[in-house]
LUMVEX-453740 format. One record per residue (C-alpha): x, y, z. Coordinates in pm, 1 decimal, padded with zeros to 6 digits, always signed. Last residue first. Example, Ala and Ser with C-alpha at 12.3 -4.5 7.8 and 13.67 -1.06 7.14 Angstrom:
BEGIN
@u:+01367.0&v:-00106.0&w:+00714.0
@u:+01230.0&v:-00450.0&w:+00780.0
! end
This chain:
BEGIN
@u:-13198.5&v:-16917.0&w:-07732.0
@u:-13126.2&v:-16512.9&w:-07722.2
@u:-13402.3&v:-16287.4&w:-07749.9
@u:-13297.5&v:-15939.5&w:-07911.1
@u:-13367.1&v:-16028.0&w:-08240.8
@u:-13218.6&v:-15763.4&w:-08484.5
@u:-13403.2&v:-15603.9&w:-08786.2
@u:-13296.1&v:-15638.3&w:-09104.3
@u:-13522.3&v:-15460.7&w:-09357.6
@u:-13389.5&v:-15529.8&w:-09735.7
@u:-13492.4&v:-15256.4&w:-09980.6
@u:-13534.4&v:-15343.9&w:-10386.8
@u:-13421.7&v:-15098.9&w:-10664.4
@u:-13595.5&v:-15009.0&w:-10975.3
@u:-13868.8&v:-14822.0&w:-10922.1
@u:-13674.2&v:-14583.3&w:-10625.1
@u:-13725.6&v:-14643.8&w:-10251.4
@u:-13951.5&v:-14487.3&w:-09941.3
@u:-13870.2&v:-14653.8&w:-09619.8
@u:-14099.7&v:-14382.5&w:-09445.9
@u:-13843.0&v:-14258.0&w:-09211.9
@u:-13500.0&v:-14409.1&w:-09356.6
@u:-13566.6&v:-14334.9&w:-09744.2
@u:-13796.8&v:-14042.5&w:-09700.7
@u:-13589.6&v:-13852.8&w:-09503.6
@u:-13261.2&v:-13901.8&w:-09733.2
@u:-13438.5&v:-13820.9&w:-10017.7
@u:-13546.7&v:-13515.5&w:-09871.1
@u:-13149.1&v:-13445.2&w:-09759.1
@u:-13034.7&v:-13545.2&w:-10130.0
@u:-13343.1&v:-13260.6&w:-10277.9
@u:-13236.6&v:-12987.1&w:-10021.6
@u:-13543.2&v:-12775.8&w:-09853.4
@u:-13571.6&v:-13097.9&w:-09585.5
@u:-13272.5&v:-12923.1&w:-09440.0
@u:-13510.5&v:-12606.4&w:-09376.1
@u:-13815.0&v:-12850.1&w:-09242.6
@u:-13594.0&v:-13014.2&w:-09004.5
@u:-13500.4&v:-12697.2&w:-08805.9
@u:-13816.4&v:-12604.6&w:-08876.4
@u:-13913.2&v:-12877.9&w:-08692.6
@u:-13680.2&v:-12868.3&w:-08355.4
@u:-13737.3&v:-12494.0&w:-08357.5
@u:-14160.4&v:-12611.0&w:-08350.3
@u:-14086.5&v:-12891.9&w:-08067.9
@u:-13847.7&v:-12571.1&w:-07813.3
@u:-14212.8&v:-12385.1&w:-07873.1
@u:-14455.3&v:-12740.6&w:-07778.0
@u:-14217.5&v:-12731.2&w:-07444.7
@u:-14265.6&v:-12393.0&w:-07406.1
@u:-14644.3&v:-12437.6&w:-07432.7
@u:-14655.1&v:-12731.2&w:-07228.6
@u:-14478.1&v:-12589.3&w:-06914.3
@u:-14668.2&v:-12254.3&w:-06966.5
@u:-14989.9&v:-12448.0&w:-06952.6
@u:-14861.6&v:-12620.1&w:-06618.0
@u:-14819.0&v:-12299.0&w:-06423.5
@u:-15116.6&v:-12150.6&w:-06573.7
@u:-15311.7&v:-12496.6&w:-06401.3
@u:-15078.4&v:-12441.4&w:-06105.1
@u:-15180.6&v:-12050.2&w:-06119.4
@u:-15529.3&v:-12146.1&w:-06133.6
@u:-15557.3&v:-12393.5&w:-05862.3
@u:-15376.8&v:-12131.3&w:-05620.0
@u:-15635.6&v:-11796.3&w:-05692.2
@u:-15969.4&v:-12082.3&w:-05627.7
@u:-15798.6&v:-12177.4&w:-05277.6
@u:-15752.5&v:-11801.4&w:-05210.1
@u:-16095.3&v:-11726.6&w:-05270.8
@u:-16229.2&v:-11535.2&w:-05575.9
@u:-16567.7&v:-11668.1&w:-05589.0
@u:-16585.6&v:-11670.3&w:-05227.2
@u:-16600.0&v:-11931.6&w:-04998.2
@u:-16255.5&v:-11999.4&w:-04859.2
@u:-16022.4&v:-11727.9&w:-04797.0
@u:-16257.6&v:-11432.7&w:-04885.5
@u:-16531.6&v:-11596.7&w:-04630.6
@u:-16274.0&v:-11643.0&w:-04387.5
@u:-16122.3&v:-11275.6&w:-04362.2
@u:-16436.4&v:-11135.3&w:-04377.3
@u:-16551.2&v:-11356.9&w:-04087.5
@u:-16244.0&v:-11253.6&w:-03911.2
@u:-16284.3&v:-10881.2&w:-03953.5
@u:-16636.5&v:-10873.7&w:-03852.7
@u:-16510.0&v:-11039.3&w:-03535.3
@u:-16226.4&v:-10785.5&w:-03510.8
@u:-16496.0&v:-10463.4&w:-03564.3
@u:-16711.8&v:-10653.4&w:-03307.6
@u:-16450.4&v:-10692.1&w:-03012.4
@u:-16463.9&v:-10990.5&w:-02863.4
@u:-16153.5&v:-11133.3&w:-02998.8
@u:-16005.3&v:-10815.3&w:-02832.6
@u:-16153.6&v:-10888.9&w:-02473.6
@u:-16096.6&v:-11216.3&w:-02482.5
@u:-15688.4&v:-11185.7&w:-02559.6
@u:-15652.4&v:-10932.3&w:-02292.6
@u:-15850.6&v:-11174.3&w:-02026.6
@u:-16137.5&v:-10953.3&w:-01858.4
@u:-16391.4&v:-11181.7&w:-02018.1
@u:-16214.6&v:-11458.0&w:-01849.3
@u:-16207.1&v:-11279.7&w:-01494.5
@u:-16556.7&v:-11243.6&w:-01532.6
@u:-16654.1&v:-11586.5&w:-01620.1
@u:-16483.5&v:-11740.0&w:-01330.6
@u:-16134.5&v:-11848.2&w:-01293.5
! end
């Protein structure tokens, strides 16, 4: 095959047309080196991905605490909270921590 039978090729002939050309090197400059490029488009939406993961997550931890917060309104449940979270006790009384050993001899 010489050079004018390849230039004659179906395929040759319409990569060689300018308008396709022009085309194609609009086509790869907006896929990869622009500003805006396709690569630039898919980063953000996993980073907006991920921020919607956390913020949900950080939504479901606020019901959790108000949840907490409105049985924390009772006097015996504050007590309660204080006593076995911050081992909070009264003047008079005395609080015994036993905590198990988990090594055996």
């Amino acid at each position: 095959m010489n050079f004018k039978e390849f230039r004659e090729l179906k395929v040759v002939n319409f990569l060689s047309n300018r308008y396709v050309v022009i085309f194609l090197l609009f086509l790869i400059w907006m896929l990869f080196f622009d500003e805006n490029s396709y690569m630039n488009h898919r980063e953000l939406d996993k980073e907006i991905d991920k921020i919607e993961k956390t913020n949900s997550y950080y939504k479901n931890e606020m019901k959790g605490d108000k949840k907490i917060i409105n049985n924390l309104s009772d006097p015996d449940s504050l007590e309660k909270f204080a006593r076995e979270e911050y081992k909070m006790k009264r003047k008079d009384e005395d609080i015994y921590i036993i905590e198990f050993d988990t090594i055996k001899n």
